[in-house]
C-alpha positions as CSV (number, residue, x, y, z in Angstrom):
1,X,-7.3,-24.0,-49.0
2,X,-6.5,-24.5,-45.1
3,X,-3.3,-22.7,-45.7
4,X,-5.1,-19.1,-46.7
5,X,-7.3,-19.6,-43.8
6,X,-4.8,-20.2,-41.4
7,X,-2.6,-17.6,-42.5
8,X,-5.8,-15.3,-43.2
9,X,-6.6,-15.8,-39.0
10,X,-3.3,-15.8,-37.9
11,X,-1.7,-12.9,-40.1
12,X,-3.8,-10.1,-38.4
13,X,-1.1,-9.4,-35.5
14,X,-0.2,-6.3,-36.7
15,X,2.0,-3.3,-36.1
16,X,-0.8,-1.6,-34.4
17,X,-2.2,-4.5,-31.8
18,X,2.0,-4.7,-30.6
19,X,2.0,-0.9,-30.2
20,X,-2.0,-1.5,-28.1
21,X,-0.4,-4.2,-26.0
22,X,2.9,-1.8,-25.3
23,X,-0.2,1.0,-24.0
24,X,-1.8,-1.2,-21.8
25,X,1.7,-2.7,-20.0
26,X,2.4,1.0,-19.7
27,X,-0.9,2.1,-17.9
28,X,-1.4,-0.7,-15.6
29,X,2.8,-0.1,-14.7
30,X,1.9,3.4,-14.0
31,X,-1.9,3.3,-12.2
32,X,-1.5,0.7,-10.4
33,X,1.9,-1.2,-9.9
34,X,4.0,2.1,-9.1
35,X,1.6,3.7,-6.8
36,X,1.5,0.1,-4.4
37,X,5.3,0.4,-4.5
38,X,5.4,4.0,-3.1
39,X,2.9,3.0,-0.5
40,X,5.0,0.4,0.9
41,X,8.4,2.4,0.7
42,X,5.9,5.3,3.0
43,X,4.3,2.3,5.0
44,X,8.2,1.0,5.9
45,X,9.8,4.8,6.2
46,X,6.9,5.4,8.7
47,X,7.2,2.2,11.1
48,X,11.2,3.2,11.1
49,X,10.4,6.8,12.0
50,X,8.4,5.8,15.0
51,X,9.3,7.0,18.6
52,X,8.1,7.0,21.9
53,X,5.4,8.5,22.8
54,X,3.8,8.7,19.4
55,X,0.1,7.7,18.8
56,X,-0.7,5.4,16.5
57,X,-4.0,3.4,15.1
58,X,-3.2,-0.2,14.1
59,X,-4.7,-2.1,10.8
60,X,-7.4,-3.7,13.6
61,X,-7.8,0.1,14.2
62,X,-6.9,0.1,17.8
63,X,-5.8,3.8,19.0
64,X,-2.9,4.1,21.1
65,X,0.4,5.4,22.2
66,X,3.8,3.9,21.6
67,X,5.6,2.5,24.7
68,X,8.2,0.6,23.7
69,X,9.9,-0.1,20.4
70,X,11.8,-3.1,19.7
71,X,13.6,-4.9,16.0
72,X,10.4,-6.0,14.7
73,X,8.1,-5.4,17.7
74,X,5.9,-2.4,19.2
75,X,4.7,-2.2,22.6
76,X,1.8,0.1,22.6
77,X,-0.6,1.8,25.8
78,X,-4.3,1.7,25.5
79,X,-6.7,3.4,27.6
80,X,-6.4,2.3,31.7
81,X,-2.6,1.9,31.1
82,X,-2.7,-1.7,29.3
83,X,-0.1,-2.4,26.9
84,X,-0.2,-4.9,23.8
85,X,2.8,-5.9,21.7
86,X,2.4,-5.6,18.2
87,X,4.4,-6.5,14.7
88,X,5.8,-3.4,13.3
89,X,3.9,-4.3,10.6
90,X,0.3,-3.4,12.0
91,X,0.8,0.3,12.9
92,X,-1.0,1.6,10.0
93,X,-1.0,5.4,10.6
94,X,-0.1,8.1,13.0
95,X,-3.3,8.9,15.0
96,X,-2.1,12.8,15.0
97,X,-2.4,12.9,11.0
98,X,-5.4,10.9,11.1
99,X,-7.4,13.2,13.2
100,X,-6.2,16.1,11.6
101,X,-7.6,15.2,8.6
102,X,-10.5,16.9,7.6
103,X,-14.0,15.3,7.0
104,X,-15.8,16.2,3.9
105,X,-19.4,15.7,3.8
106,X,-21.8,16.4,1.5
């Protein structure tokens, strides 16, 4: 008697809940692990692109324009001339692009 009942509960993994567990690897591969990956292969392609002379906004969202670039270090110039070194790592965007960007409201 405890045989069929076991076999009863544990013989339902069918065909059809492999092929439903396949989907869902599929869809979380493709909405949200591959679009993180491109984000960080732009996020890296864009800190190795900067110059100069560039503005930038960090991730604390300080506005400012790139004085000095070193391995794994930027130097950038805030307002009055002051300069603060940052990792490569926090220059989120380039402040051109960003306020170029227009503003949708509603």
């Amino acid at each position: 008697m405890t045989a069929t009942i076991l076999l009863q509960a544990g013989g339902g993994m069918g065909v059809q809940q492999l092929i439903m567990f396949g989907l869902i690897a599929v869809v979380f591969y493709f909405f949200m692990i591959r679009p993180q990956v491109k984000k960080q292969k732009d996020q890296k392609k864009f800190a190795e692109e900067l110059k100069k002379g560039d503005k930038v906004i960090t991730t604390a969202g300080i506005h400012g324009r790139v004085y000095e670039i070193a391995d794994t270090t930027i130097l950038i110039e805030v307002e009055n001339g002051a300069r603060i070194r940052f990792d490569k790592t926090a220059i989120s965007l380039d402040a051109t692009k960003a306020l170029n960007t227009p503003v949708v409201t509603k």
